[in-house]
TORZAVEX-836705 format. One record per atom (N, C-alpha, C): residue number from 1; residue in three letters; chain; atom name; x, y, z. Coordinates in Angstrom, 3 decimals. Atoms other than C-alpha are relative to their C-alpha. Last residue first. Layout:
<pts>
PT   num   residu   chaine   atome         px         py         pz
PT   NUM      ALA        A      CA          X          Y          Z
...
</pts>
This chain:
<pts>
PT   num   residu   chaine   atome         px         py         pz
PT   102      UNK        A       N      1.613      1.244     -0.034
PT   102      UNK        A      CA    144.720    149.474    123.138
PT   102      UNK        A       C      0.385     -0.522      1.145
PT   101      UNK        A       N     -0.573      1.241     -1.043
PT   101      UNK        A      CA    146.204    152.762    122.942
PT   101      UNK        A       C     -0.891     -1.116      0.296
PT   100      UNK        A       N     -0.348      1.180      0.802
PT   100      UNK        A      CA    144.772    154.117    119.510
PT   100      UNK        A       C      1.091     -0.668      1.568
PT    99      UNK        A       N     -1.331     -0.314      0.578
PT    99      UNK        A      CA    143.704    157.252    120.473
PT    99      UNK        A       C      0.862     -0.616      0.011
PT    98      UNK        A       N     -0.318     -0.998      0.644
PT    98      UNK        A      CA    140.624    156.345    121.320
PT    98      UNK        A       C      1.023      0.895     -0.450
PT    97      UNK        A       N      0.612      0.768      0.837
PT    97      UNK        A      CA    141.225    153.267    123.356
PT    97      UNK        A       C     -0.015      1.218     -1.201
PT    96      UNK        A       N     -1.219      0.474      0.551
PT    96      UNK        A      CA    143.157    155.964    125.636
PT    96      UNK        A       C     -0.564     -1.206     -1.179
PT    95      UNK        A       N     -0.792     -1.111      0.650
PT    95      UNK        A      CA    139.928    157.727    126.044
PT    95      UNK        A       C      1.503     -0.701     -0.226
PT    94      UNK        A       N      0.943     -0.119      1.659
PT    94      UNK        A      CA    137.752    154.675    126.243
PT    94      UNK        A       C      1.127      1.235     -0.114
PT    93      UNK        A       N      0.437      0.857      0.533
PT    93      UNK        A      CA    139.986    153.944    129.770
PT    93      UNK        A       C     -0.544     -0.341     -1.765
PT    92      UNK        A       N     -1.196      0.242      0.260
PT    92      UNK        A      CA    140.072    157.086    130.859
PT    92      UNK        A       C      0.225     -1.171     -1.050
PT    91      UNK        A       N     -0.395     -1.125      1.152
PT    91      UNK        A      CA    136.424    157.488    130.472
PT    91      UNK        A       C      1.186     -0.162     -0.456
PT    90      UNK        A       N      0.233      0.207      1.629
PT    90      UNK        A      CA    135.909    154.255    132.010
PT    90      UNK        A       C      0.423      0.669     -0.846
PT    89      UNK        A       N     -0.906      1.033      0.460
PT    89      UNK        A      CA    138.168    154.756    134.927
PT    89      UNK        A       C     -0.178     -0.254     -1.095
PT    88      UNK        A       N     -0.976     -0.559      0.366
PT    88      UNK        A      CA    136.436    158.030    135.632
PT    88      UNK        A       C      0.751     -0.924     -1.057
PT    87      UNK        A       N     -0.003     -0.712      1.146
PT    87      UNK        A      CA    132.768    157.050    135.755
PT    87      UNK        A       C      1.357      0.390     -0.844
PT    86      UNK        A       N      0.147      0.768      1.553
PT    86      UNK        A      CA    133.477    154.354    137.253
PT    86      UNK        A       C      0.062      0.620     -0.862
PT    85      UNK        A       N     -0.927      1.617      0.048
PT    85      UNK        A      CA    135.131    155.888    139.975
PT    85      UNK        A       C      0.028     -0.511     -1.297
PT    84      UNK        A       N     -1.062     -1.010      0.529
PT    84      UNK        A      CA    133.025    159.309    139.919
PT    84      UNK        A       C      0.481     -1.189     -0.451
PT    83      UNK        A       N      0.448     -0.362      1.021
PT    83      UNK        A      CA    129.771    156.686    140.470
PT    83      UNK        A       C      1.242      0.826     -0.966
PT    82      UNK        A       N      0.017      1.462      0.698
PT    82      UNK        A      CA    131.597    155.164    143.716
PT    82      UNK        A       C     -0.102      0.612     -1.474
PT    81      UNK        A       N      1.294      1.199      0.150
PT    81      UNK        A      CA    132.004    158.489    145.213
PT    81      UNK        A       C     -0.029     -0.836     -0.955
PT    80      UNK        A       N      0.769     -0.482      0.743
PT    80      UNK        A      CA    135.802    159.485    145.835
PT    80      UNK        A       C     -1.479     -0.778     -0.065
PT    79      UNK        A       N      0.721      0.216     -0.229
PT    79      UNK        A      CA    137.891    158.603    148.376
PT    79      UNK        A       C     -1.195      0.418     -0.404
PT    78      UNK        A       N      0.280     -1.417     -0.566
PT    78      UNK        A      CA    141.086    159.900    147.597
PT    78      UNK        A       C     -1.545      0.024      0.404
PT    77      UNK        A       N     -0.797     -0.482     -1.251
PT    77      UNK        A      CA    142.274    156.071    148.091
PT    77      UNK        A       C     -0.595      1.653      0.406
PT    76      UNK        A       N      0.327      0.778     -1.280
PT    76      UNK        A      CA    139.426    155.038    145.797
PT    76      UNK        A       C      0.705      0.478      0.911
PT    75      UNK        A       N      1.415     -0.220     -0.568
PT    75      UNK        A      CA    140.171    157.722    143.172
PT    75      UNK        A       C     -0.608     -0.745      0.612
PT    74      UNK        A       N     -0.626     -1.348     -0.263
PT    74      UNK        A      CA    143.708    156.549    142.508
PT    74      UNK        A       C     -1.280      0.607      0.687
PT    73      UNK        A       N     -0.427      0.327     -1.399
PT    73      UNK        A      CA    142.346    152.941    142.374
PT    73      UNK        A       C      0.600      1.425      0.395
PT    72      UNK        A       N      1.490      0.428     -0.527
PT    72      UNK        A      CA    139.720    153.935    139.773
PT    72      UNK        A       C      0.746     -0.104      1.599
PT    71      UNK        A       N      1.325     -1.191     -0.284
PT    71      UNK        A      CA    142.382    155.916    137.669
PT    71      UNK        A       C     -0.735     -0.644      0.872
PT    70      UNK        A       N     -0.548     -0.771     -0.186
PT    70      UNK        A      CA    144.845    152.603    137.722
PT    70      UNK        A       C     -0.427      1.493      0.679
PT    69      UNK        A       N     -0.107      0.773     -1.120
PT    69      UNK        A      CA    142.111    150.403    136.813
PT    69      UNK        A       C      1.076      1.037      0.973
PT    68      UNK        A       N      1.385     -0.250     -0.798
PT    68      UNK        A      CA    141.580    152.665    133.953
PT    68      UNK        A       C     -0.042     -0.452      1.196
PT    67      UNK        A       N      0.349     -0.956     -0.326
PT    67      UNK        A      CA    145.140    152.466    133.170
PT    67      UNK        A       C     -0.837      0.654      0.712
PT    66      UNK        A       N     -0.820     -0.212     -1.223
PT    66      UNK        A      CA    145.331    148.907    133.038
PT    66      UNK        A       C      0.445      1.569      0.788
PT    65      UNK        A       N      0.893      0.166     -0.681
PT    65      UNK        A      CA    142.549    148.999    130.495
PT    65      UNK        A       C      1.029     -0.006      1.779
PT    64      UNK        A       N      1.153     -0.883     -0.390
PT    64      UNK        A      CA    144.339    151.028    128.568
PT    64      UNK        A       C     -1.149     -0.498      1.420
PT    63      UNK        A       N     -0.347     -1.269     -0.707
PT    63      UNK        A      CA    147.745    149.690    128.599
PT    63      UNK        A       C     -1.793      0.188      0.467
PT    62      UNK        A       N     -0.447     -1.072      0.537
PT    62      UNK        A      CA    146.490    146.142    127.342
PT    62      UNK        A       C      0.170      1.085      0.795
PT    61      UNK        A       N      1.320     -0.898      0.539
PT    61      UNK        A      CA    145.386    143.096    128.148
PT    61      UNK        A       C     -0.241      1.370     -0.466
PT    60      UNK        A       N      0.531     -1.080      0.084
PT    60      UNK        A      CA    148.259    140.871    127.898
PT    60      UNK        A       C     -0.955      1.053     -0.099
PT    59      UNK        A       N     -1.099     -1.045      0.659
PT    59      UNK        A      CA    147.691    137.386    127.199
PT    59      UNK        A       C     -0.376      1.293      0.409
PT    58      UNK        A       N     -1.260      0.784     -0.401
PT    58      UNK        A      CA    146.063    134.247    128.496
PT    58      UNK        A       C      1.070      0.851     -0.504
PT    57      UNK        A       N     -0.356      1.051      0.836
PT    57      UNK        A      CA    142.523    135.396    127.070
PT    57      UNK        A       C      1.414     -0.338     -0.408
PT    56      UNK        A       N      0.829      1.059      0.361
PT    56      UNK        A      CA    142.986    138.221    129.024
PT    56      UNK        A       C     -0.273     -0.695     -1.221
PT    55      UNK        A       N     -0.109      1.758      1.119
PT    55      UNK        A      CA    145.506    138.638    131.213
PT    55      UNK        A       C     -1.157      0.273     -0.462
PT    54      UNK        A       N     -0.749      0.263      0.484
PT    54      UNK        A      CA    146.202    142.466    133.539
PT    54      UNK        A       C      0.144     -1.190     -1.752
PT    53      UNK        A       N     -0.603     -1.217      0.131
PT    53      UNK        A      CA    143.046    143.847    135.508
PT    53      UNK        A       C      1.401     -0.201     -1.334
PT    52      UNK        A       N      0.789     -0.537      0.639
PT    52      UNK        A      CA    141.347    140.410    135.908
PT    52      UNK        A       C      0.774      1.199     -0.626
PT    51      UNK        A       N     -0.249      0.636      1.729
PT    51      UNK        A      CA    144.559    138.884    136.739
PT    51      UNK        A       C     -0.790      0.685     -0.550
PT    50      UNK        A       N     -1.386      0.161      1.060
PT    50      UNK        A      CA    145.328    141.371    138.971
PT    50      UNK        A       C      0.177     -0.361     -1.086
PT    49      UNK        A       N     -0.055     -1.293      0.501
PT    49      UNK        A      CA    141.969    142.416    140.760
PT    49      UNK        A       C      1.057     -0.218     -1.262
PT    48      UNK        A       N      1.237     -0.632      1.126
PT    48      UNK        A      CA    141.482    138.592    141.425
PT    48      UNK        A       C      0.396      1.507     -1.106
PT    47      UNK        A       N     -0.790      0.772      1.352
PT    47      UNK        A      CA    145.151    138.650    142.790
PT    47      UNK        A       C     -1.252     -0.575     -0.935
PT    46      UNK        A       N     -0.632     -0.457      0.609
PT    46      UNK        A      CA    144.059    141.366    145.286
PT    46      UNK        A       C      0.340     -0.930     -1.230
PT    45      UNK        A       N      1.168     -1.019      0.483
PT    45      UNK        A      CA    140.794    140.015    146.172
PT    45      UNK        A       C      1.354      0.730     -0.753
PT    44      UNK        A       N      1.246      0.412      1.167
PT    44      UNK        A      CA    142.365    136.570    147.484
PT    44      UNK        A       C     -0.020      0.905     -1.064
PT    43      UNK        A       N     -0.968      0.549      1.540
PT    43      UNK        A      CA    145.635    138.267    148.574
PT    43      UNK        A       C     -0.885     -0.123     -0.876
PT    42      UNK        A       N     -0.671     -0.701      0.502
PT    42      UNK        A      CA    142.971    140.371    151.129
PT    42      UNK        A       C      0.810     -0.305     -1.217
PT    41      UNK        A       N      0.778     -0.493      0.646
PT    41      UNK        A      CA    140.709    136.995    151.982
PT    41      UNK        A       C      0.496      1.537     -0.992
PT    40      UNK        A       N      0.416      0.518      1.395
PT    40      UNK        A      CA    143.973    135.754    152.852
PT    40      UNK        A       C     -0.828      0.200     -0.627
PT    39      UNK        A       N     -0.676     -0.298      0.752
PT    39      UNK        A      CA    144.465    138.566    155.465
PT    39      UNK        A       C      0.189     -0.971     -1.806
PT    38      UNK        A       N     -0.295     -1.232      0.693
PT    38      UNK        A      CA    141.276    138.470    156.756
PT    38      UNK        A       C      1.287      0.511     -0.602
PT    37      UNK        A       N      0.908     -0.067      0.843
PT    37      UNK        A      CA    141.696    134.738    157.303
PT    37      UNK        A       C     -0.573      1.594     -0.774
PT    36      UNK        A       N     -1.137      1.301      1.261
PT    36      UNK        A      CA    145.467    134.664    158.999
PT    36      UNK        A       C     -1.768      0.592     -1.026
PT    35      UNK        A       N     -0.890     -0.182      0.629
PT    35      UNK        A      CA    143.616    137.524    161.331
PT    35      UNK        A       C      0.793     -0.415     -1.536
PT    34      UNK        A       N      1.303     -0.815      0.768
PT    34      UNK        A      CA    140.169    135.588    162.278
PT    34      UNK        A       C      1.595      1.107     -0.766
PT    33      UNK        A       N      0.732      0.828      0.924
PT    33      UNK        A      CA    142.579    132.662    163.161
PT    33      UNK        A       C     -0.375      1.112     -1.226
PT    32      UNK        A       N     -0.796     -0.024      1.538
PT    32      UNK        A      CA    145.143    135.339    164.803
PT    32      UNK        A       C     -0.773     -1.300     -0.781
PT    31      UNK        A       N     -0.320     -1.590      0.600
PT    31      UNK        A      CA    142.088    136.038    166.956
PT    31      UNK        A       C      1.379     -0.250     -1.067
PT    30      UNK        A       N     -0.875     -0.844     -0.688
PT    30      UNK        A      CA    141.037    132.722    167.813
PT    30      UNK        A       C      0.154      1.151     -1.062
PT    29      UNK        A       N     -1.338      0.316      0.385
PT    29      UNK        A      CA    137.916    131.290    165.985
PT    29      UNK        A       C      0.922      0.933      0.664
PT    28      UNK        A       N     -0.823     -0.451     -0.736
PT    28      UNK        A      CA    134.781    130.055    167.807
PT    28      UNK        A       C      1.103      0.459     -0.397
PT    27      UNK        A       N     -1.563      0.085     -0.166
PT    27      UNK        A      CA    132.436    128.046    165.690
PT    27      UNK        A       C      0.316      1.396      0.313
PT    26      UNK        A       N     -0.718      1.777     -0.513
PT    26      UNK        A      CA    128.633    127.270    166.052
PT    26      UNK        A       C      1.475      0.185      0.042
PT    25      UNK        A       N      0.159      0.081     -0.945
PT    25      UNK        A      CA    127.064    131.170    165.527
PT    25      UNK        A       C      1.308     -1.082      1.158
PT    24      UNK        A       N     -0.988     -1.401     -0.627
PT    24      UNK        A      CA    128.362    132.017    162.154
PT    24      UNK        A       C     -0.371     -0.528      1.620
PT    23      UNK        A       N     -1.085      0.551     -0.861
PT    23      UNK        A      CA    127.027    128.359    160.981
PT    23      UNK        A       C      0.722      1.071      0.630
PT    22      UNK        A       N      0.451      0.655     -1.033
PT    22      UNK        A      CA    123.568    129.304    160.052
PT    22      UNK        A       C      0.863     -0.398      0.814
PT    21      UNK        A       N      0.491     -0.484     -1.291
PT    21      UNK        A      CA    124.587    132.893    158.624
PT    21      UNK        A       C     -0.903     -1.420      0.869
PT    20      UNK        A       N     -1.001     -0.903     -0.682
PT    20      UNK        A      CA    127.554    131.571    156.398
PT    20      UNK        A       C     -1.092      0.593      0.917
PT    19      UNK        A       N     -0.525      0.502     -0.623
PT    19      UNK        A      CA    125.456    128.490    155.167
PT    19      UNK        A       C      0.532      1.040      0.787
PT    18      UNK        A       N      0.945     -0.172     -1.580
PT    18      UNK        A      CA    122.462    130.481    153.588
PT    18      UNK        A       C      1.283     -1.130      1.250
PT    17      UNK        A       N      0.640     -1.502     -0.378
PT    17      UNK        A      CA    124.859    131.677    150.709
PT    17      UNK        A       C     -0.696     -0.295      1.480
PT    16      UNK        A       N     -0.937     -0.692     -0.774
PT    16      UNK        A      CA    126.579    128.398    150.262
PT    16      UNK        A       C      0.019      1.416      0.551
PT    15      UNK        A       N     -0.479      0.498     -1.223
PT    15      UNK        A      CA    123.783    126.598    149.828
PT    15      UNK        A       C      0.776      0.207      0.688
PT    14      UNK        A       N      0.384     -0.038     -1.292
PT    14      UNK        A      CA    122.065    128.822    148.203
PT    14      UNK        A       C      0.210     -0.834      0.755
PT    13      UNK        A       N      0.780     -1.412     -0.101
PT    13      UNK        A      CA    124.347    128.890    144.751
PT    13      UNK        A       C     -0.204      0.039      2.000
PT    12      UNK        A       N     -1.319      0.125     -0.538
PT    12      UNK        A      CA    124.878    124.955    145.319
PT    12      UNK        A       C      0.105      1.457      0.331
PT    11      UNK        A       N     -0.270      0.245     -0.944
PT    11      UNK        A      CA    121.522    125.255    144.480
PT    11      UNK        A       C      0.603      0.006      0.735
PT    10      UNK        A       N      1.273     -1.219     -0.832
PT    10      UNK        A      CA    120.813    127.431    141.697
PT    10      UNK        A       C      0.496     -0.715      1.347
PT     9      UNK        A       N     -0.845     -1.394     -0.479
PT     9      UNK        A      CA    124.245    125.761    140.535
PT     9      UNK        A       C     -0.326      0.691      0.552
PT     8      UNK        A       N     -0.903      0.690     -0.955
PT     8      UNK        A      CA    122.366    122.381    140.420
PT     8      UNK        A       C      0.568      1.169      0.199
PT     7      UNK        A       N      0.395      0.586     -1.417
PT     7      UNK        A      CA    119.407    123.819    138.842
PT     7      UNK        A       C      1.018     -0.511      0.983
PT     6      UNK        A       N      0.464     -1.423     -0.174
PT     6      UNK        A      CA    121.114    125.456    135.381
PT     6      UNK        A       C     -0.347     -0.068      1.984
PT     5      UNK        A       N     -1.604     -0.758     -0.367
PT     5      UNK        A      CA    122.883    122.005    135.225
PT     5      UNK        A       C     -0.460      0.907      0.669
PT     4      UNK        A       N     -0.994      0.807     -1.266
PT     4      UNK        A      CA    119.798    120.529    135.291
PT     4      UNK        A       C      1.258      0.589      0.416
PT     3      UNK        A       N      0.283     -0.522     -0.972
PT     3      UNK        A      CA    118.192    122.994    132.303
PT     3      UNK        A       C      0.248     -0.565      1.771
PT     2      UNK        A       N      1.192      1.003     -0.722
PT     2      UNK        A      CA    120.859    122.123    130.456
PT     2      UNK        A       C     -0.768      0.831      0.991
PT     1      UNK        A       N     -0.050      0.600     -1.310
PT     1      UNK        A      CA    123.480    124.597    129.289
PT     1      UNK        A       C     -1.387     -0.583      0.286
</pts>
């Protein structure tokens, strides 16, 4: 990658970072606005989680890792500390890798 390229993304980068606290002030949004938008920000993050969690490289990703994801969200609801989380999902995760679930 160019070092131009590298620069245009630095930018675009902070432009959209320092935009959300100059314009929070200037617009007004009704309450089922701010609604409709916390709920699409919700699909958003869920159908991130999904594909990531499910496809990759346009195929199947396997039990294991869908497992781990599985473990991480089980231990989010019981509200576990962050560190258990990872710690768990991975283990799980490498432990089904290890015995040949891929």
């Amino acid at each position: 990658m160019s070092l131009l390229a590298i620069l245009v993304l630095a930018a675009g980068t902070f432009a959209f970072r320092i935009a959300g606290p100059l314009l929070a002030g200037r617009y007004d949004f009704s309450p089922a606005a701010q609604a409709w938008m916390t709920s699409a920000a919700t699909v958003l993050l869920a159908g991130l989680i999904a594909t990531s969690t499910l496809i990759q490289d346009g195929a199947f990703a396997g039990w294991a890792r869908t497992a781990g994801v599985g473990v991480a969200v089980l231990l989010v609801l019981l509200k576990a500390p962050f560190p258990v989380v990872v710690i768990a999902a991975a283990g799980a995760a490498a432990g089904l890798r290890l015995v040949g679930v891929a």
